[in-house]
VEXKOLMI-651623 format. One record per residue: x, y, z of N, C-alpha, C in turn. Coordinates in Angstrom, 1 decimal, m for minus. Last residue first. Layout:
// residues N
[zalum [X,Y,Z],[X,Y,Z],[X,Y,Z]]
...
This chain:
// residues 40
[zalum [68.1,101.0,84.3],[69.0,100.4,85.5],[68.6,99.4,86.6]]
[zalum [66.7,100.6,81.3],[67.3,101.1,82.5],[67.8,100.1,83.9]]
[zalum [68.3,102.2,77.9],[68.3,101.1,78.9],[68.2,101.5,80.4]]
[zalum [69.1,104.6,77.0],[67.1,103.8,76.6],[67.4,102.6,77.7]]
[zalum [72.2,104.7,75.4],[70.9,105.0,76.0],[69.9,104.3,75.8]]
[zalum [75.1,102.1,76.0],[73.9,102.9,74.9],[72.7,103.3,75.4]]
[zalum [76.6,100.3,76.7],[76.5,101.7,77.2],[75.4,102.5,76.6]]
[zalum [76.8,97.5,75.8],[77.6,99.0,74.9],[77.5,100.2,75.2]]
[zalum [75.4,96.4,77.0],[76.3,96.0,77.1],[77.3,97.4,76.5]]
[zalum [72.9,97.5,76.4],[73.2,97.6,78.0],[74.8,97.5,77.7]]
[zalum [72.5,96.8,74.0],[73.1,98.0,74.4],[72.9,98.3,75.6]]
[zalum [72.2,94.1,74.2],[73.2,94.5,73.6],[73.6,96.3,73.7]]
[zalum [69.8,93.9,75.8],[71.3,93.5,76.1],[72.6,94.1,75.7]]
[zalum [68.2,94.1,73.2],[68.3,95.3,75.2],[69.6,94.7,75.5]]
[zalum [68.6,92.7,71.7],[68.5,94.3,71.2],[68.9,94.9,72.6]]
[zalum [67.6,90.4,73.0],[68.8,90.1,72.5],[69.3,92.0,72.3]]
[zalum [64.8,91.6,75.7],[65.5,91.0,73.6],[66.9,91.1,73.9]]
[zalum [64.5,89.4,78.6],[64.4,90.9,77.0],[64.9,90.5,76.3]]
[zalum [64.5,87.5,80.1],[63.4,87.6,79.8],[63.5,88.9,78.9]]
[zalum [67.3,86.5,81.5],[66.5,88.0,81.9],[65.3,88.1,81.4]]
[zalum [67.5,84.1,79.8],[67.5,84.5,81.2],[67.3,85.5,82.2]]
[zalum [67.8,86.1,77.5],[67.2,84.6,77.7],[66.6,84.3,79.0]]
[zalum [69.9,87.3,77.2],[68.5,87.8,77.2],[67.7,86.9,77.8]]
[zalum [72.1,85.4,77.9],[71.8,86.6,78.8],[70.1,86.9,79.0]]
[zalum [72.1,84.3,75.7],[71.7,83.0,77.2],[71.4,84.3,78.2]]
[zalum [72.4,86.1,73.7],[71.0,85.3,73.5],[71.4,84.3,74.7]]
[zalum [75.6,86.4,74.1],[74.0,87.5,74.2],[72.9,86.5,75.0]]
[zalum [76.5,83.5,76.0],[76.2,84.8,74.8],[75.3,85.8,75.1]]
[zalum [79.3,82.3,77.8],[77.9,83.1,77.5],[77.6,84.0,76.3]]
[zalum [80.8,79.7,75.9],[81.0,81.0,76.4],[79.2,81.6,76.6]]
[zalum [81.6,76.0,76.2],[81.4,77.8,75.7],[81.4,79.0,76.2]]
[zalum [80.7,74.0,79.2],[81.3,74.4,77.7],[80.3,75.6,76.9]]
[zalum [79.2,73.0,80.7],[80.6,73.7,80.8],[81.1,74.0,79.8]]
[zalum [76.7,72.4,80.7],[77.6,71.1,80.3],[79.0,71.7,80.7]]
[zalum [75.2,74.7,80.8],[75.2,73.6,81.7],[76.0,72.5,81.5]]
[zalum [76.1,75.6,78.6],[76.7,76.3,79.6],[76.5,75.3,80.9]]
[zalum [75.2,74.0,76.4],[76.5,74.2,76.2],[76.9,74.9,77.7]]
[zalum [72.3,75.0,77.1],[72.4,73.9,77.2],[74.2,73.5,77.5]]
[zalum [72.1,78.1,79.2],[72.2,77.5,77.9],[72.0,75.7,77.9]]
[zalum [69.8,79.1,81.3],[71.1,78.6,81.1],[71.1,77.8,79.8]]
């Protein structure tokens, strides 16, 4: 959890996602976009 997200403030980002899942910023982003190579 971010620092800004534990305070309540902002928005999730990529980079609190990956972060928290432990993959790149790269994996997220095309999970997020639908994009092959990611798995389920």
């Amino acid at each position: 959890m971010s620092r800004d997200e534990a305070k309540g403030k902002g928005a999730v980002t990529i980079k609190d996602i990956s972060t928290r899942l432990n993959v790149s910023v790269t994996s997220v982003h095309r999970a997020l976009a639908g994009k092959e190579g990611v798995g389920e």
